[in-house]
N, C-alpha and C positions, 0 to 999 in steps of 0.2 A: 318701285312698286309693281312696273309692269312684270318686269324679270320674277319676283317672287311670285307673283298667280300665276306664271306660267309651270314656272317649277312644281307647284303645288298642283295643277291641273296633271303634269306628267304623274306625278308619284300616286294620283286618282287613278291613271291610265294602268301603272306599274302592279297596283294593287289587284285591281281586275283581273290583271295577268296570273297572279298568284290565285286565283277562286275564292277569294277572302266572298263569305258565306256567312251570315248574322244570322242566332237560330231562328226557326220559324217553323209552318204547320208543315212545310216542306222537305223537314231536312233529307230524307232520305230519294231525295231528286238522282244523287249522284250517290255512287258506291263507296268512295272515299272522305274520309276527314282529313282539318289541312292544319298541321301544327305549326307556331311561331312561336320560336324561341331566343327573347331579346337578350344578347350581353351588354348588361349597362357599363358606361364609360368611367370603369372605375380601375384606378393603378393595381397593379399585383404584383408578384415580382415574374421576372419575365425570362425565365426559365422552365413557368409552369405551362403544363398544357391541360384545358381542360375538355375533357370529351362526355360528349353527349347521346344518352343511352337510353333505347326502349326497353324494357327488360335487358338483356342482354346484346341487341343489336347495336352496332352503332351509327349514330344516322349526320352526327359532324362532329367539329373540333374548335375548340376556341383556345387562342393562345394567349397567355400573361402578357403584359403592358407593363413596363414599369416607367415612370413617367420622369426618373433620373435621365435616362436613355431615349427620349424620344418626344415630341413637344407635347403630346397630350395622349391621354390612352384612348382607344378605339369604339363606337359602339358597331355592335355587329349582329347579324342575322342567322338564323338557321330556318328554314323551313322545309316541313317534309309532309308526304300524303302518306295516310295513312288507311290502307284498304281491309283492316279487319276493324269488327265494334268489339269495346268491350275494357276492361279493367288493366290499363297496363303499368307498372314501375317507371316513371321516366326520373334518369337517376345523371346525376354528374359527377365526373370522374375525376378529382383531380391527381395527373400523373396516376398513381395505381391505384390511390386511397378514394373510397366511394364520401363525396364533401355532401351530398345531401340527395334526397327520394322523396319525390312526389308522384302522390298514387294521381292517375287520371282517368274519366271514366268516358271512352272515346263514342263517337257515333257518327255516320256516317251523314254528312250532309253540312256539319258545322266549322266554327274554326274554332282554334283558342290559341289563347297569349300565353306565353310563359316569360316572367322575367327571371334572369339571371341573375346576380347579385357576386361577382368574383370574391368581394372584399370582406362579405358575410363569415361569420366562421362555420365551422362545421356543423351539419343539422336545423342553423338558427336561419331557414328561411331564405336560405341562398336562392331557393327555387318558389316563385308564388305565382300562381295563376290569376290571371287578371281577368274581371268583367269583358266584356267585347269591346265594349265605348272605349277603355281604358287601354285595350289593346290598339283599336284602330288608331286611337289618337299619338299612339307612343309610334306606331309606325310611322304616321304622314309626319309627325312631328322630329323625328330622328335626321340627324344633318348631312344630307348628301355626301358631304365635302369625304368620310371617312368610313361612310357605309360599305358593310360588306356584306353580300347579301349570297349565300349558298343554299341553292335549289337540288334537294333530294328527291329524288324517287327510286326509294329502295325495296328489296322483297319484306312482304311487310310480315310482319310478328311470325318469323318462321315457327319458334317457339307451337306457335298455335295451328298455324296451317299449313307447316310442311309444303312451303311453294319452291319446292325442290328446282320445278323447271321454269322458272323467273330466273333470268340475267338481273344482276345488280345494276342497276341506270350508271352511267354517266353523271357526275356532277359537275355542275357549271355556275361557277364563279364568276360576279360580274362587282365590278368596279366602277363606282359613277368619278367623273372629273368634274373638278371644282368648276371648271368655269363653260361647264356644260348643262345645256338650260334642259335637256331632253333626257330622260332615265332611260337607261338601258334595258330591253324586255329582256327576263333570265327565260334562257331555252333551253331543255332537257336533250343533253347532245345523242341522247336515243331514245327512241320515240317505245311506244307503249309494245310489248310484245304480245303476240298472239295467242300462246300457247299459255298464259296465265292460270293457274290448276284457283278456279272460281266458283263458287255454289249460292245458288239463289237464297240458298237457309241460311246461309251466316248472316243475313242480315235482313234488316225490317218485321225482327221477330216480335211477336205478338205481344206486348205490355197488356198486364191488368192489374187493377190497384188493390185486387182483393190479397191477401199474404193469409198463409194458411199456417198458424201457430203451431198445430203440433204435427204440421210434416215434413220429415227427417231423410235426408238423402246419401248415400255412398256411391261416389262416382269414381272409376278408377279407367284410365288409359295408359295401360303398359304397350311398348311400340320398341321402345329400345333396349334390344334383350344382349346385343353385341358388344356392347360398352359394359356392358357388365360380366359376362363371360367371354373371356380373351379366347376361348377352343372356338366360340360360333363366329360364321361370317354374315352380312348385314343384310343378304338375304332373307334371314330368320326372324326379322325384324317385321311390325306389324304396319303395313304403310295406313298414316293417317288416323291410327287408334287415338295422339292425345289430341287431335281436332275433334276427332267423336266425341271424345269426354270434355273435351274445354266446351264444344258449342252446346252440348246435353245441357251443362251447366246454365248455359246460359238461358235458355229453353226452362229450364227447372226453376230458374230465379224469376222470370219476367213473366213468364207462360202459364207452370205449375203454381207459381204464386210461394212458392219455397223460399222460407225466409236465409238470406246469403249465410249467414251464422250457424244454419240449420243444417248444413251442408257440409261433409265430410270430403273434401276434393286430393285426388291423388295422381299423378302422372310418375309412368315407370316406379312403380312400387315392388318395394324388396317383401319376402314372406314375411320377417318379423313388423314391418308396417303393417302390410293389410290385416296381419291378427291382432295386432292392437286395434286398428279402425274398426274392426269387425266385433270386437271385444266393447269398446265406447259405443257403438251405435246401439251394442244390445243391452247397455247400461241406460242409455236414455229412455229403450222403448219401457224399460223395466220402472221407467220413475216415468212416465207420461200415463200412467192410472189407465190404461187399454185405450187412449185414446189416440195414439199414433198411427200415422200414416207414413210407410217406411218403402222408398224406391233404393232400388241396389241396382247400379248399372256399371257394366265392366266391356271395355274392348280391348281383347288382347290375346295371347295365346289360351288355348285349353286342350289336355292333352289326356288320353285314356289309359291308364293300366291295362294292358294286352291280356294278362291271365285271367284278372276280375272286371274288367271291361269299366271298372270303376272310375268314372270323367272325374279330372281333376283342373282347376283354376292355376293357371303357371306366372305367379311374381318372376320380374325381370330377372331375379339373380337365382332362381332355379332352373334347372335343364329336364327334358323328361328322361332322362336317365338317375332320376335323382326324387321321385316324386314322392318320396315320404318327405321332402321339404316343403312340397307343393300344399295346394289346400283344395282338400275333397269337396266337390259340387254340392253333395249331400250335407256338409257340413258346414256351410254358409248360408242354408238353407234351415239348416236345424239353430243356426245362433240368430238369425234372423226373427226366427219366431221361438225361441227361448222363452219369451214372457209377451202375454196375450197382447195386441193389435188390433186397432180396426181392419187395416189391411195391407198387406204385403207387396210390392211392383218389383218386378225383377226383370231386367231388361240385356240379353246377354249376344253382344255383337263376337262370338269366338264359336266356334267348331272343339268338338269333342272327339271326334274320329281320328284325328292325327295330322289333321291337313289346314290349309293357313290361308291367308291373304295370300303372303308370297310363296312361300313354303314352309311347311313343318317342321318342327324342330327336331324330327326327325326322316325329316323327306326323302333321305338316301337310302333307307331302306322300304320305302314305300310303305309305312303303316297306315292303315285306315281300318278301324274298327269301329265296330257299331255300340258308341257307349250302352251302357245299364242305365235302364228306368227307375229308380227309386221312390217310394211314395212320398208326398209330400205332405208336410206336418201343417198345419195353421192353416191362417187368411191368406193363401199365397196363391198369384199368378204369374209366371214365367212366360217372357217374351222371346223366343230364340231365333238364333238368326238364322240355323239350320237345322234339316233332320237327318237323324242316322248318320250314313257316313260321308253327310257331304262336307263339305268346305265352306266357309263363310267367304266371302270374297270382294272386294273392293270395287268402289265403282270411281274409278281414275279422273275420270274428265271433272267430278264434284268433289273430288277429293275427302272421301268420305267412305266408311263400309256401306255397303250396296244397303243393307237392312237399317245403319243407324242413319244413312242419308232420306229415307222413305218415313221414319218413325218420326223424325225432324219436319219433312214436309208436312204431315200428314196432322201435327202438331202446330206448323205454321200456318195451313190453309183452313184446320178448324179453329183458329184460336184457345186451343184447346179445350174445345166443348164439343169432343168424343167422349163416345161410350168406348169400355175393353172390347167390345163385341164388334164393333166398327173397325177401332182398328186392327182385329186381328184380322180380317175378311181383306182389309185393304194392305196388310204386311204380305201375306201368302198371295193375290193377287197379282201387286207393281214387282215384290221382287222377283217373284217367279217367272215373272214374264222377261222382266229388264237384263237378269240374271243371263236366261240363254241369248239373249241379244246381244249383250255386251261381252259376259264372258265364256260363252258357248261351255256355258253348263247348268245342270241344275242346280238353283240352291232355294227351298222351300220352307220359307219360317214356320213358325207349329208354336201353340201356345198351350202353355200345360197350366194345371191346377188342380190345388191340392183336392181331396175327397172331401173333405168338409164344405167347399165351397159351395158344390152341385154343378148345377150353371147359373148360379145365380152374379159372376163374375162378370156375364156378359154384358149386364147394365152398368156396372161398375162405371163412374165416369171419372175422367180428370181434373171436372170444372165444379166438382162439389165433394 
């Protein structure tokens, strides 16, 4: 009896170790969430391997049992922290075939249970998330004798935030003995790195419970222009554009009060995408009877016709050598308010002059032109990330463009109960400023609006 409370006291101790975290008004104490993922003790055949997957990351492995071959099959552990919030795919692999996906909706400060199920068949539940109670209890209650317990800390949802300069941790594997009353602490054989690419806005973003029915949003983060045309080198590439649009999003759902369904989301988008999205959006304003409220946000290349100075919107899989592919500024702008609107938000983290985050997609000839002004039709206000011929540019340490990392704070620290007028005073302000400080240049947002508007734009809020 004595031996058993001790054991159960260590496995108290061993948990601690782990940050096992029960929600609370807290949760956002800490920057990370901390996932468990139980393989229950059931035979398979045991040649399979099964791997375990954040979107497309992999965060462990759990290998077949077959119980012909061995006195009993295994239960075992994966646990991993998890430093971005938000909607991820957590999917298990067996050998190459995807055996089942379960969505999760992360957030920083909590835990969760995941059990495994090897024997389940395909889709039917192999993967279910458990209550906390039901998780904590399956942990302490899981039996030493064959525990296996692998402690990850990996870069987390590159997918999202591009943590290029994160080392992948060390994983460590700890083995308890049967006839050892004391659990093993799991220790991360490398310790946290410094240079982690972090931003205050990814997380503890502003929730309100109002949901605004008829506002409609397109969000598009082109970043990887390389992978799609074999002639460009990955210089050309936009650093950190689909975090700008993954965290927008998330800013848009929680903040804007934008219903998730309302939402048009796209990363590295090819031309015939974005004219069909741009094509559906202007279908909906067209059945929402003028009662729409329509945000369009893009970070990624934009590039000018030299002759007609005319700015153009550059999808992944076109080049600016190519830009009768491309899609005219003016003309996202004209299908946007195709059919009347309450009001228009256009929020555009890309440079029209020829110049880039990294470089231009045509940077070896040095182009920088000063796009054309065209008028703008409807309820529309355009938030740009620069003027003339400058360059939009990246603010590295937040991992974010300089302009969409400010429109995010500025977002975060009003709960989004600004006026347009506010934040355009406070865009041309921080970037302007942060701009020559960090990248020893100017880059000075400017907020346009159509003639119909007046100034009446300036009251314009985001919280009503």
């Amino acid at each position: 009896m004595i031996r058993v409370i001790i054991s159960f006291l260590a496995l108290l101790i061993t948990l601690d170790a782990y940050d096992l975290k029960e929600p609370s008004g807290n949760e956002n104490s800490v920057n990370y969430a901390v996932i468990y993922i139980h393989r229950l003790a059931k035979s398979t055949n045991a040649g399979v391997k099964y791997s375990i997957l954040f979107d497309n990351e992999a965060v462990g492995l759990f290998k077949g049992i077959n119980t012909a071959f061995s006195a009993e099959p295994r239960e075992e552990w994966i646990i991993t922290k998890r430093f971005v919030e938000g909607k991820f795919f957590l999917k298990v692999k067996e050998n190459i075939k995807i055996k089942d996906i379960l969505v999760l909706n992360v957030k920083a400060g909590r835990s969760y249970f995941i059990e495994f199920d090897p024997s389940a068949a395909y889709g039917i539940n192999s993967l279910k998330l458990l209550t906390f109670r039901e998780g904590q209890d399956q942990l302490i209650l899981s039996r030493t004798k064959n525990i296996q317990i692998q402690y990850n800390d990996l870069t987390a949802r590159i997918e999202a935030d591009k943590f290029r300069s994160l080392e992948d941790f060390e994983t460590a594997t700890i083995k308890t003995d049967e006839d050892n009353t004391q659990s093993e602490k799991p220790q991360a054989l490398v310790s946290e790195t410094s240079d982690r690419i972090y931003s205050e806005v990814n997380i503890n973003i502003p929730t309100i419970s109002r949901k605004c029915e008829y506002c409609f949003a397109m969000i598009v983060g082109n970043e990887d222009y390389s992978s799609f045309q074999t002639d460009l080198h990955s210089e050309v590439d936009v650093d950190f554009a689909k975090s700008d649009a993954n965290i927008f999003r998330e800013y848009s759902i929680k903040t804007l009060g934008i219903p998730d369904d309302n939402i048009i989301y796209m990363e590295n988008a090819r031309a015939i995408e974005m004219q069909r999205a741009l094509n559906k959006l202007s279908l909906i304003i067209k059945n929402s009877d003028s009662k729409a409220k329509v945000y369009f946000y893009y970070a990624g290349h934009g590039f000018p016709d030299e002759l007609t100075r005319e700015p153009y919107i550059i999808p992944v899989d076109v080049n600016a050598t190519d830009l009768q592919f491309a899609i005219k500024l003016k003309d996202v702008y004209a299908k946007l308010a195709e059919y009347p609107s309450e009001k228009i938000t256009v929020f555009l983290d890309a440079c029209f002059s020829g110049g880039a985050r990294n470089q231009g997609l045509l940077a070896v000839r040095g182009v920088k032109v000063k796009p054309k002004e065209n008028p703008l039709p409807g309820n529309i206000v355009i938030f740009s990330a620069s003027s003339g011929e400058q360059s939009s540019l990246p603010y590295k340490e937040k991992g974010h463009g300089m302009f969409t990392y400010y429109l995010l704070k500025k977002l975060q620290e009003s709960e989004g109960k600004v006026s347009y007028g506010e934040l355009s005073k406070y865009l041309k302000e921080n970037v302007g400023i942060k701009s020559v400080m960090i990248n020893n240049k100017e880059q000075n947002p400017q907020t346009i609006y159509s003639v119909d508007g007046n100034e009446a734009w300036k009251n314009w809020r985001f919280d009503k």
